[in-house]
ZADO-1210 file (C-alpha; in nm, 4 decimals, padded with zeros to 6 digits):
<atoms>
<atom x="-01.7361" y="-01.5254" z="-00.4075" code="UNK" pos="1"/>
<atom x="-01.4514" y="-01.5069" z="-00.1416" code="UNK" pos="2"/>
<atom x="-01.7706" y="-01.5734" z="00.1770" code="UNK" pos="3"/>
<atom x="-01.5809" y="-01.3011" z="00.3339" code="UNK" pos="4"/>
<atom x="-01.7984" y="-00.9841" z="00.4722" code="UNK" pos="5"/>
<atom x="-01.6186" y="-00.8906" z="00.7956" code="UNK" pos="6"/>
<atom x="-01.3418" y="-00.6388" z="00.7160" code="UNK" pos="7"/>
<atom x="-01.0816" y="-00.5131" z="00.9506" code="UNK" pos="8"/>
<atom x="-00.8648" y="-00.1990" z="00.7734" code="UNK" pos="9"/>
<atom x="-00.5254" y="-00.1146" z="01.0358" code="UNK" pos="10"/>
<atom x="-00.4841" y="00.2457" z="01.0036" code="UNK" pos="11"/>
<atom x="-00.6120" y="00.5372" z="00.8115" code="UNK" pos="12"/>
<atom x="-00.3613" y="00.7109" z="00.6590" code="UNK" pos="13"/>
<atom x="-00.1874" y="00.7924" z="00.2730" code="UNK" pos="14"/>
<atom x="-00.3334" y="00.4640" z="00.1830" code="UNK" pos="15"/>
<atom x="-00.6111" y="00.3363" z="00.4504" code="UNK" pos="16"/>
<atom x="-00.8307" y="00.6227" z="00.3821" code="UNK" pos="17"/>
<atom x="-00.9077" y="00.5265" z="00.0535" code="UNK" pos="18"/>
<atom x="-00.9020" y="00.1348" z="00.1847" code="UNK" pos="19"/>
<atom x="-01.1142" y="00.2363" z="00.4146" code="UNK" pos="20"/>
<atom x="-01.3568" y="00.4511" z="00.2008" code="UNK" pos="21"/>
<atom x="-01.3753" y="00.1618" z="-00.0621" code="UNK" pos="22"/>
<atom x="-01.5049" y="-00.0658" z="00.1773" code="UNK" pos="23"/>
<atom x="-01.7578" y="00.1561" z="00.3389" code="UNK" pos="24"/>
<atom x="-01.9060" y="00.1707" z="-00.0610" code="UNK" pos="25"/>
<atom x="-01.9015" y="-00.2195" z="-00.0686" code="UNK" pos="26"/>
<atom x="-02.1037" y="-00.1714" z="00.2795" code="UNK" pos="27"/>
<atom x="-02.3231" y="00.0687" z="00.1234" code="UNK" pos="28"/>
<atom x="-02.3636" y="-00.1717" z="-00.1585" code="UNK" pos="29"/>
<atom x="-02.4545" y="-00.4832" z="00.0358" code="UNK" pos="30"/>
<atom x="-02.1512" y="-00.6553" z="-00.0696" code="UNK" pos="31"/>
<atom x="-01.9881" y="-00.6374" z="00.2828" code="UNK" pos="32"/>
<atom x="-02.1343" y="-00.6404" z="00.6193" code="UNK" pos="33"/>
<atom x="-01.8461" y="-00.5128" z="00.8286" code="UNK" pos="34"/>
<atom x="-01.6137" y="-00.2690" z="00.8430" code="UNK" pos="35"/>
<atom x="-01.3976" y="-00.1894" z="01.1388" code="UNK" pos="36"/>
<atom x="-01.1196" y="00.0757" z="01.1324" code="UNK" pos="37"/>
<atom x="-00.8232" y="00.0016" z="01.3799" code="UNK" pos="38"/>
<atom x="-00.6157" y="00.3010" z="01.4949" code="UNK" pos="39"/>
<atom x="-00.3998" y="00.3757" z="01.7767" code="UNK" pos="40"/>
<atom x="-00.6000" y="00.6622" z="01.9369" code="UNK" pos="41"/>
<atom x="-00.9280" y="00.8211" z="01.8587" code="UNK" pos="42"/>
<atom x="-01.0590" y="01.1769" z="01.9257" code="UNK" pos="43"/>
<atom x="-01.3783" y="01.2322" z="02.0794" code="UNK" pos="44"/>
<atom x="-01.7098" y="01.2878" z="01.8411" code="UNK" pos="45"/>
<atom x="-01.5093" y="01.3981" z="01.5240" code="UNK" pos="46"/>
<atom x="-01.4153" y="01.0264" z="01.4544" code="UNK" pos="47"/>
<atom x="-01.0610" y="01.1967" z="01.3714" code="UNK" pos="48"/>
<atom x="-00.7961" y="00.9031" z="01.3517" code="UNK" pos="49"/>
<atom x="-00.5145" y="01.0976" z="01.5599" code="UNK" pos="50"/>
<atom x="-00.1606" y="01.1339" z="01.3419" code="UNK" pos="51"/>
<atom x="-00.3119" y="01.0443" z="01.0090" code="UNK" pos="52"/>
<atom x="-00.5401" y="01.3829" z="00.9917" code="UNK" pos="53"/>
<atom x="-00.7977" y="01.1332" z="00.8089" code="UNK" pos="54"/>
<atom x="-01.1829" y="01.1487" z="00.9571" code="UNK" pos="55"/>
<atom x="-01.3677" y="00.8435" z="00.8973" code="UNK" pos="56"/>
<atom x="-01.6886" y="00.9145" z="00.7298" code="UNK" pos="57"/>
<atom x="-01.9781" y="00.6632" z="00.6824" code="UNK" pos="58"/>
<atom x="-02.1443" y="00.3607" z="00.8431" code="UNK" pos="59"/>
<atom x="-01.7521" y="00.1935" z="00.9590" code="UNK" pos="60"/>
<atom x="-01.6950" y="00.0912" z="01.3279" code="UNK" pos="61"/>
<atom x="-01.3824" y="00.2930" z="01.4503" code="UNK" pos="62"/>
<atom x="-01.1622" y="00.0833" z="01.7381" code="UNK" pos="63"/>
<atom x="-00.8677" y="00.2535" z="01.9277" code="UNK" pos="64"/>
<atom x="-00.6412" y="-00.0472" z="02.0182" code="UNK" pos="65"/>
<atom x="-00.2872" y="-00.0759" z="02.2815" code="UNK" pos="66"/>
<atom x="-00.1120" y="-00.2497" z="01.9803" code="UNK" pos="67"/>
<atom x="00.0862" y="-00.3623" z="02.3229" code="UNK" pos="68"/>
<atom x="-00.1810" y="-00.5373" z="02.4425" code="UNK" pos="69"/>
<atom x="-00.3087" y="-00.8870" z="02.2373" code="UNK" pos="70"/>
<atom x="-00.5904" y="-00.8854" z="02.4284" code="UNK" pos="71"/>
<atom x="-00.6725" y="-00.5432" z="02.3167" code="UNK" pos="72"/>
<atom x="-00.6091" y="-00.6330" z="01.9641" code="UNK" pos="73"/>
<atom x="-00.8103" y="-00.9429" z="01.9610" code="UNK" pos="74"/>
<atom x="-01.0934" y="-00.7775" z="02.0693" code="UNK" pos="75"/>
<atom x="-01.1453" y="-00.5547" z="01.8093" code="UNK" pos="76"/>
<atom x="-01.0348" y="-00.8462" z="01.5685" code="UNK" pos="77"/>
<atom x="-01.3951" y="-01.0416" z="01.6813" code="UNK" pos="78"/>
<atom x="-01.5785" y="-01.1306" z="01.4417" code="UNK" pos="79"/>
<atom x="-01.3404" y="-01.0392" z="01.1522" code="UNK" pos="80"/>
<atom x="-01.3252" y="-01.2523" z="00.8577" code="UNK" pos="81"/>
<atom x="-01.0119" y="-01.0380" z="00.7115" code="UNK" pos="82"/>
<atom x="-00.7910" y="-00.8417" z="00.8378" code="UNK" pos="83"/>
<atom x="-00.6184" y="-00.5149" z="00.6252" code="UNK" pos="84"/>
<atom x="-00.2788" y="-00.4006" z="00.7392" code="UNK" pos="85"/>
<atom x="-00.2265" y="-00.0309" z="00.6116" code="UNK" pos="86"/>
<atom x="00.0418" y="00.0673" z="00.8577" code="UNK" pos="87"/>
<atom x="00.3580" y="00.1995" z="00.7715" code="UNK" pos="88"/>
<atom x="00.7405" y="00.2843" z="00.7692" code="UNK" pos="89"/>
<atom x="00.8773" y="00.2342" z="01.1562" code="UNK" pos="90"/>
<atom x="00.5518" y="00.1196" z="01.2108" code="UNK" pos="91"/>
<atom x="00.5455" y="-00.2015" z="01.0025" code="UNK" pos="92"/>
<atom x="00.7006" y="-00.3940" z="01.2821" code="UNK" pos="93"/>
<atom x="00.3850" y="-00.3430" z="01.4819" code="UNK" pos="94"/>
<atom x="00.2811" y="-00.5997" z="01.2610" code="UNK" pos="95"/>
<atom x="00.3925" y="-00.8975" z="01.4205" code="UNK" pos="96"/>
<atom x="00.1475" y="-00.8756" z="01.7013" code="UNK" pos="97"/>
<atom x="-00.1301" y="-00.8006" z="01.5217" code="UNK" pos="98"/>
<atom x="-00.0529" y="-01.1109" z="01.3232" code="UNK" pos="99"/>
<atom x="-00.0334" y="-01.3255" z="01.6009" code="UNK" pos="100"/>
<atom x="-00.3953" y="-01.1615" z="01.7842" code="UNK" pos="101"/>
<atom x="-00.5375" y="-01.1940" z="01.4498" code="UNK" pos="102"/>
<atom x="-00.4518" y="-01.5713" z="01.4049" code="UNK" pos="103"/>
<atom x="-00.5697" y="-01.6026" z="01.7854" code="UNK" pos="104"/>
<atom x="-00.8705" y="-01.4525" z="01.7427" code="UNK" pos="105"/>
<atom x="-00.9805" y="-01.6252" z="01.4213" code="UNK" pos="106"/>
<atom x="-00.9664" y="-01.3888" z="01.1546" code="UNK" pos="107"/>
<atom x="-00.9385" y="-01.6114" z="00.8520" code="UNK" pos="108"/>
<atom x="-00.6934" y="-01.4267" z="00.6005" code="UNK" pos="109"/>
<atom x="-00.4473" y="-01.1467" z="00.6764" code="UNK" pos="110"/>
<atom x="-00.3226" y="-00.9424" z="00.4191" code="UNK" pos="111"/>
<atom x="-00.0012" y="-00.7358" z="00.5276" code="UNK" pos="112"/>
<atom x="00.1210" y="-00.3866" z="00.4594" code="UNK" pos="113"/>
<atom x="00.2717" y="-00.4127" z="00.0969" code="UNK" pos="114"/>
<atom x="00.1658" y="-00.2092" z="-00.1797" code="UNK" pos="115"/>
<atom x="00.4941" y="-00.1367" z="-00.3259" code="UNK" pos="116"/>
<atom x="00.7851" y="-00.3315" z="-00.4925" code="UNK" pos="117"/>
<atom x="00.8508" y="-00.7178" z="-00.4626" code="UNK" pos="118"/>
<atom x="00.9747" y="-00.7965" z="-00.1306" code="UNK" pos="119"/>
<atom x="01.0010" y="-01.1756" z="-00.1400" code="UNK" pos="120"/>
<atom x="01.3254" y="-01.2460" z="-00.0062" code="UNK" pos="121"/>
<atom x="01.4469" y="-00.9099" z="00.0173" code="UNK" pos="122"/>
<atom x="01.7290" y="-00.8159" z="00.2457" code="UNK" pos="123"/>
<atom x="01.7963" y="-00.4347" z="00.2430" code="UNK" pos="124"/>
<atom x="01.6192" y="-00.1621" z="00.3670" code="UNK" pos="125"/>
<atom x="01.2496" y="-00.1539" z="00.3812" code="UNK" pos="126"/>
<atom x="01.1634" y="-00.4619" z="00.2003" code="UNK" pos="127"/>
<atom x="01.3540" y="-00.6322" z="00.4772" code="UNK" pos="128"/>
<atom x="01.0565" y="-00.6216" z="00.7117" code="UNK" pos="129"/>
<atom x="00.7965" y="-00.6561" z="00.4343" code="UNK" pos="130"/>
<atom x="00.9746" y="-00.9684" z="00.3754" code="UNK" pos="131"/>
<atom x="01.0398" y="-01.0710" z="00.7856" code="UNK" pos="132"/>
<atom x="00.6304" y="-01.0066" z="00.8524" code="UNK" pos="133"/>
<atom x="00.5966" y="-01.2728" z="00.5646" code="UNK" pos="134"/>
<atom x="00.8200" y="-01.5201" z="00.7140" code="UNK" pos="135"/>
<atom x="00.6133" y="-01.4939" z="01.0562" code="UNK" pos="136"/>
<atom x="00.2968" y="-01.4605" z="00.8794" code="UNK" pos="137"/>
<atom x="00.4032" y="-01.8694" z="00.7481" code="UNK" pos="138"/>
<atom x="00.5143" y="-01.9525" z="01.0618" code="UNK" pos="139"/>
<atom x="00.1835" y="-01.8801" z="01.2723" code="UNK" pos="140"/>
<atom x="-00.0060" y="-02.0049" z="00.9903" code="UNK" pos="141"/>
<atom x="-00.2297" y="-01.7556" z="00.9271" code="UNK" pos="142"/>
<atom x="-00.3658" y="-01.7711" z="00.5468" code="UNK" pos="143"/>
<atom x="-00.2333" y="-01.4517" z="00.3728" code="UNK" pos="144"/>
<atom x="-00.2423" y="-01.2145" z="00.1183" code="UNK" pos="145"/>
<atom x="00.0540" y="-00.9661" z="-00.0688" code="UNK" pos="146"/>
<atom x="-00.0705" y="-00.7076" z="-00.3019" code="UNK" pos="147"/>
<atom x="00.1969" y="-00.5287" z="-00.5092" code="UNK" pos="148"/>
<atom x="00.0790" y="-00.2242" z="-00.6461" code="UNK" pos="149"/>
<atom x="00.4282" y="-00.0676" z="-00.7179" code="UNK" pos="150"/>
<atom x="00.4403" y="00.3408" z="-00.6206" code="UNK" pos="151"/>
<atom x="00.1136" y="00.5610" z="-00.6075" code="UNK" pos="152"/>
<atom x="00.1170" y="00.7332" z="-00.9057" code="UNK" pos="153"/>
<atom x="-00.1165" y="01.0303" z="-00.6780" code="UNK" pos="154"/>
<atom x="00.1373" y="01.0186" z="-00.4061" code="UNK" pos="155"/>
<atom x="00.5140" y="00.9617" z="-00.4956" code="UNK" pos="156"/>
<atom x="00.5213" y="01.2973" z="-00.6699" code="UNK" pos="157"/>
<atom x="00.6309" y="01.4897" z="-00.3823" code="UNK" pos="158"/>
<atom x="00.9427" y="01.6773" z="-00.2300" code="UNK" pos="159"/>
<atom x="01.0115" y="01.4319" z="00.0275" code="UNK" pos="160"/>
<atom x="01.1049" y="01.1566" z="-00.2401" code="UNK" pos="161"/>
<atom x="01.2636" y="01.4544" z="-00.4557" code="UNK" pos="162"/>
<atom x="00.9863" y="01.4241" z="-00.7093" code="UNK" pos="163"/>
<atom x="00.7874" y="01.7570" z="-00.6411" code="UNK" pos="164"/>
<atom x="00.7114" y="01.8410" z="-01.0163" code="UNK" pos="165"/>
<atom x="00.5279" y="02.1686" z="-00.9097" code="UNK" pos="166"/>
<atom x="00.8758" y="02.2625" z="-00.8186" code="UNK" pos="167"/>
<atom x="01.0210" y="02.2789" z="-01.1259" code="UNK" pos="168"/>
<atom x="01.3268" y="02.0360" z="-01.0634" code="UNK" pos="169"/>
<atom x="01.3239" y="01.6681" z="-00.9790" code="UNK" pos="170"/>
<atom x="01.5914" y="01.4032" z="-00.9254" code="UNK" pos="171"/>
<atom x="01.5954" y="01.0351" z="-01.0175" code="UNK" pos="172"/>
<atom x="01.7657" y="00.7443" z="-00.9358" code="UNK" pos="173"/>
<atom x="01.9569" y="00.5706" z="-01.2516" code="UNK" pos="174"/>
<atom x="01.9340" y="00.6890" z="-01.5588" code="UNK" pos="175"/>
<atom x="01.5279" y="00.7374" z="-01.5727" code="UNK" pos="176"/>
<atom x="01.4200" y="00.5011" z="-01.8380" code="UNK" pos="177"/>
<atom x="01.3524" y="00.1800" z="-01.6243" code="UNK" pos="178"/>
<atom x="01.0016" y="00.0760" z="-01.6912" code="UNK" pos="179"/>
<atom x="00.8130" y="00.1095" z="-01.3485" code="UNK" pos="180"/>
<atom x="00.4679" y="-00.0271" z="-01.2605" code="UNK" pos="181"/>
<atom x="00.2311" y="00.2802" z="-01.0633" code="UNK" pos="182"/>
<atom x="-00.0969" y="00.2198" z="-00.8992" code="UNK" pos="183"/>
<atom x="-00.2986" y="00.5057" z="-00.7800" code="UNK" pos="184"/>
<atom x="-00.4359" y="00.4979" z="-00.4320" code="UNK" pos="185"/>
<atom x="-00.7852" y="00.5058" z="-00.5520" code="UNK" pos="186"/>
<atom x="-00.7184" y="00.1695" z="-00.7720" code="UNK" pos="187"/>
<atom x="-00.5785" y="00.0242" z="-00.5299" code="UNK" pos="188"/>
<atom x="-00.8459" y="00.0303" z="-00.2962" code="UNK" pos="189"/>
<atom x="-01.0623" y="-00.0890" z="-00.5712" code="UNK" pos="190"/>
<atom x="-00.8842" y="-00.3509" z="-00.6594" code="UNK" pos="191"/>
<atom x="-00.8310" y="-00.4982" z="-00.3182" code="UNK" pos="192"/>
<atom x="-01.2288" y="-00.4594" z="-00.2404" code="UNK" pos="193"/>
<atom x="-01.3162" y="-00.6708" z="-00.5730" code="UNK" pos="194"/>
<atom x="-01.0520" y="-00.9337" z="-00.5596" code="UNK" pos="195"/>
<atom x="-01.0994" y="-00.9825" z="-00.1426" code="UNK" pos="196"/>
<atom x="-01.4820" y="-01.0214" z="-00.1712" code="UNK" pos="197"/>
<atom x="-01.5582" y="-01.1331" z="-00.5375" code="UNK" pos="198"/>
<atom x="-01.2335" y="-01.4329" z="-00.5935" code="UNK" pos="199"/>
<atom x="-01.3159" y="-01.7663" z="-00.4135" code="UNK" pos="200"/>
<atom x="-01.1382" y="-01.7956" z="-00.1215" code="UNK" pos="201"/>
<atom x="-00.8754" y="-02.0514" z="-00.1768" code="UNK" pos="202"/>
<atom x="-00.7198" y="-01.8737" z="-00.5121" code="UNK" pos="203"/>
<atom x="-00.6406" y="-01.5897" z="-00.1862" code="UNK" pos="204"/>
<atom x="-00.4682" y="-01.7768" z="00.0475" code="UNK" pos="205"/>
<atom x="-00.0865" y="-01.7624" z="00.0224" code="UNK" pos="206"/>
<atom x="-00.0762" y="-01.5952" z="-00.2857" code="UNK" pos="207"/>
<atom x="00.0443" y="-01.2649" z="-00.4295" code="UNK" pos="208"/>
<atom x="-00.1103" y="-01.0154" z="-00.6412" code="UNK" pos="209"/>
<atom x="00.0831" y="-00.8092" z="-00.8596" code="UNK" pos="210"/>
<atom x="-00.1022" y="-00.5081" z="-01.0132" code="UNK" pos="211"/>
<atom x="-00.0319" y="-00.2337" z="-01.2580" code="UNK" pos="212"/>
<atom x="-00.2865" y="00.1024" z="-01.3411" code="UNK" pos="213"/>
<atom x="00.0057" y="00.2373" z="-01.5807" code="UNK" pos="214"/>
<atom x="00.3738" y="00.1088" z="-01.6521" code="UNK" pos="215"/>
<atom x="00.5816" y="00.4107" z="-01.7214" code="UNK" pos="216"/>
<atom x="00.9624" y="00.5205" z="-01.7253" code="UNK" pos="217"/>
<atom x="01.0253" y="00.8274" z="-01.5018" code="UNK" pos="218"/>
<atom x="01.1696" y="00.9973" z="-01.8159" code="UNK" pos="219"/>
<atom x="00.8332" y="00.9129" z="-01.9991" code="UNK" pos="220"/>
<atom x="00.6332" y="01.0746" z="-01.7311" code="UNK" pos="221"/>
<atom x="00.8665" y="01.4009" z="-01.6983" code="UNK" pos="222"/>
<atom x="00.7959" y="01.4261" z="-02.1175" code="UNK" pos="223"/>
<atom x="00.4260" y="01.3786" z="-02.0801" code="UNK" pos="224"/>
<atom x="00.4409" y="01.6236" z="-01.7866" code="UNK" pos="225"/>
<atom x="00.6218" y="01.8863" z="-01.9682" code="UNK" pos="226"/>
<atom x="00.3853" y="01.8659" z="-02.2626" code="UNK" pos="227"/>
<atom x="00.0553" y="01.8661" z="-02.0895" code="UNK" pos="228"/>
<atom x="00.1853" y="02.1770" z="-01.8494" code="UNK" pos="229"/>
<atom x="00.4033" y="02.3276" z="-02.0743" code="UNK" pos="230"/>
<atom x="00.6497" y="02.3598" z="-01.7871" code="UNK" pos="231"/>
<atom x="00.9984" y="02.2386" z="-01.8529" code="UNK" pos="232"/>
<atom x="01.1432" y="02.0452" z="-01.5556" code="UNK" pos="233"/>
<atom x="01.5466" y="02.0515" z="-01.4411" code="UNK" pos="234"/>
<atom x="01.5814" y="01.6592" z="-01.4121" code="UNK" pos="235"/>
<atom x="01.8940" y="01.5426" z="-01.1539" code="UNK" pos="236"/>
<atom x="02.0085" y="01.2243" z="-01.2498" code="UNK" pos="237"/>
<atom x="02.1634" y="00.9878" z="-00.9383" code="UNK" pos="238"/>
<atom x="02.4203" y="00.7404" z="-01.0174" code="UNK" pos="239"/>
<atom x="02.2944" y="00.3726" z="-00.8260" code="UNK" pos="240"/>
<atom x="02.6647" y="00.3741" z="-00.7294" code="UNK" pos="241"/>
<atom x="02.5683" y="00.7179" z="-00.5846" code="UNK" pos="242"/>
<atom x="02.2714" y="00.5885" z="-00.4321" code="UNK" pos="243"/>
<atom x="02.4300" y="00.2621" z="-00.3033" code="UNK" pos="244"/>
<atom x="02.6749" y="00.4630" z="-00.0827" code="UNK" pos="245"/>
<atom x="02.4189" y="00.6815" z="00.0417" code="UNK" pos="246"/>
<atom x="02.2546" y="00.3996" z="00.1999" code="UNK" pos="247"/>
<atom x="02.5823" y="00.2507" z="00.3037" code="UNK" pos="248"/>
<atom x="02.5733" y="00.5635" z="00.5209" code="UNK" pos="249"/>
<atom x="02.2186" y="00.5881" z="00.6283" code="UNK" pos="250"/>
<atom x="02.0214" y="00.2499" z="00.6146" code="UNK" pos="251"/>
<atom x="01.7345" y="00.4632" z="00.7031" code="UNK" pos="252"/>
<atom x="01.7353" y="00.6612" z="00.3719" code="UNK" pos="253"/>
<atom x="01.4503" y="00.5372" z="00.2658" code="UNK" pos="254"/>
<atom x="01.4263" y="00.8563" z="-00.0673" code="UNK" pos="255"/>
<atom x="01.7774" y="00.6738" z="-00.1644" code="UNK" pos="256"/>
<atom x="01.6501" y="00.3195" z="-00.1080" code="UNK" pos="257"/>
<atom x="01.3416" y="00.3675" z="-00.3112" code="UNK" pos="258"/>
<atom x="01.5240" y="00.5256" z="-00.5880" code="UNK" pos="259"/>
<atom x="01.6979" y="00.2569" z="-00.6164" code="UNK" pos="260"/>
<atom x="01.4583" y="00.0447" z="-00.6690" code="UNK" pos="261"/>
<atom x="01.2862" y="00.2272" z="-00.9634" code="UNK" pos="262"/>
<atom x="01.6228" y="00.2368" z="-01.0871" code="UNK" pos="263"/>
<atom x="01.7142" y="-00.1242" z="-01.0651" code="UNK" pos="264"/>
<atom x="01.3462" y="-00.3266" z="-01.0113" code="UNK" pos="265"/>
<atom x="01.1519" y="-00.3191" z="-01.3349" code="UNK" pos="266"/>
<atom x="00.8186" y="-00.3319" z="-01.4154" code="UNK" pos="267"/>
<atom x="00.5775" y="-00.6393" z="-01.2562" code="UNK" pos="268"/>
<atom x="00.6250" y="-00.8772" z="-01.5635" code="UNK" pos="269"/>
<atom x="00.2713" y="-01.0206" z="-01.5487" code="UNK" pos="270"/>
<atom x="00.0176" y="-00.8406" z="-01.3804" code="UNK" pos="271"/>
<atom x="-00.2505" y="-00.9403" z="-01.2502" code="UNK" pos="272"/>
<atom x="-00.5227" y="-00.6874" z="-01.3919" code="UNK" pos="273"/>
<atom x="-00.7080" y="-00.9458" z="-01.6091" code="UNK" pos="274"/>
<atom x="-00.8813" y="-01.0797" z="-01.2904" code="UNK" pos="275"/>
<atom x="-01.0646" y="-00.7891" z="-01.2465" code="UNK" pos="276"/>
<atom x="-01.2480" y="-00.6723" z="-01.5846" code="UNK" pos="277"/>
<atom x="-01.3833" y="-00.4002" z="-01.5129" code="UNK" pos="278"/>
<atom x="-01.0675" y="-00.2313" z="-01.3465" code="UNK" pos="279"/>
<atom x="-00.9866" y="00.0015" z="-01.5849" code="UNK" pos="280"/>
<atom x="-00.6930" y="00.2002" z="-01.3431" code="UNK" pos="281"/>
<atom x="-00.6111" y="00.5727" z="-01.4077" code="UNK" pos="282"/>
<atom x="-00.2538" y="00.6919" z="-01.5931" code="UNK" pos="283"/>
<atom x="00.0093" y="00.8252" z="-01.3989" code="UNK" pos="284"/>
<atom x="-00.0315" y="01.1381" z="-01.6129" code="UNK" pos="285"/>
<atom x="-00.4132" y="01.1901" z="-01.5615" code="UNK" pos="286"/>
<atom x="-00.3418" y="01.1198" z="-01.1695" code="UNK" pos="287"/>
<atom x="-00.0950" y="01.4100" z="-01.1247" code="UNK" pos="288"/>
<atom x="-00.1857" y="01.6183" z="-01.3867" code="UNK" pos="289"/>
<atom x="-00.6043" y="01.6913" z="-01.3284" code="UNK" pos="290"/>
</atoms>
């Protein structure tokens, strides 16, 4: 056992709702004692986490915080054995003073917004701060925590990342058979529950997980979609070339940037599922196809 009860979850949206959710069952269960939900702003009554449309249900302490402020963010940070960054896109940089309240305040392990590709090192796009909130989280040492999770199988199917199968037509970066590792949002939050309260503490610290519910080519998902549905799909294929100059263009296109990297990544080649038996994650299929 990890000792750690105290839970602090930063934000509440496409993936800290079911963070947050996961923990409130480990609550529920006696497994944790704490759960506190930071968010920017917070409606009165409803417990309605403003931006994110997500209400927090259950027995979790909800904290509206001036991320400007360190003394605002250590505050809610007392008592918190770990700290759960959920936060997102322009958001991420947010993270740095968090970090630094957190490591102030004596929250002993931080584990930073990830939950995607491998970002060690990275230098373009996205990953770039992934990777920059790492190099600060050494720096301050603070004891951390990366979980890769690769793209949410329930999530990434969707028009905004040219993906929206109910549509009829999608587009992929490459040529759509790179093996890709997907984690649904649901696993996810299960597997970060078990591994942050059940490992012992020092096989957390500095370390990063890599996890996999189902490792799939884009192509082999469009097949298994078009025989489960029966629907045929109009597949777009986008050259990396292609890609490469869109971003040359934009560095905020992130749909081209994350094509990319199913494109060019690969799948995580040693995942670490084993450490949690009893996982047993969800198929991409079965996740967008009820």
């Amino acid at each position: 056992m990890s000792g750690y009860k105290n839970f602090a979850i930063i934000g509440a949206g496409a993936l800290g709702s079911y963070v947050i959710r996961q923990f409130l069952k480990e609550k529920a269960a006696g497994t944790v004692n704490q759960v506190v939900v930071l968010t920017r702003q917070l409606s009165r009554g409803s417990h309605l986490l403003q931006g994110s449309n997500t209400a927090v249900d259950g027995d979790a302490k909800v904290v509206a915080v001036d991320y400007s402020n360190k003394e605002s963010i250590k505050s809610a940070f007392a008592g918190i054995d770990v700290a759960i960054s959920t936060i997102a896109g322009v958001a991420l940089g947010l993270q740095a003073s968090i970090a630094e309240a957190a490591k102030e305040a004596g929250v002993k392990l931080f584990v930073p917004s990830e939950f995607g590709g491998v970002t060690e090192g990275a230098t373009e796009g996205l990953f770039t701060a992934k990777a920059n909130i790492q190099t600060q989280l050494k720096a301050i040492g603070i004891p951390y925590t990366l979980f890769y999770t690769g793209p949410f199988s329930d999530f990434v199917f969707n028009s905004h990342l040219w993906l929206d199968l109910s549509s009829g037509k999608v587009t992929i970066g490459g040529d759509g058979n790179t093996k890709i590792s997907f984690t649904s949002r649901t696993d996810i939050a299960r597997y970060l529950a078990f591994v942050l309260t059940c490992l012992p503490a020092e096989q957390l610290h500095n370390r990063a997980f890599s996890i996999a519910g189902d490792t799939k080519s884009f192509n082999e998902v469009f097949q298994q979609y078009e025989a489960k549905t029966g629907k045929k799909l109009d597949v777009t294929y986008t050259p990396v070339s292609e890609l490469d100059a869109k971003i040359a263009a934009n560095p905020h296109d992130f749909a081209s940037f994350l094509h990319k990297v199913f494109a060019t990544a690969g799948p995580f080649q040693a995942p670490d599922n084993n450490l949690y038996p009893e996982w047993n994650p969800s198929s991409v299929i079965d996740n967008i196809v009820a």
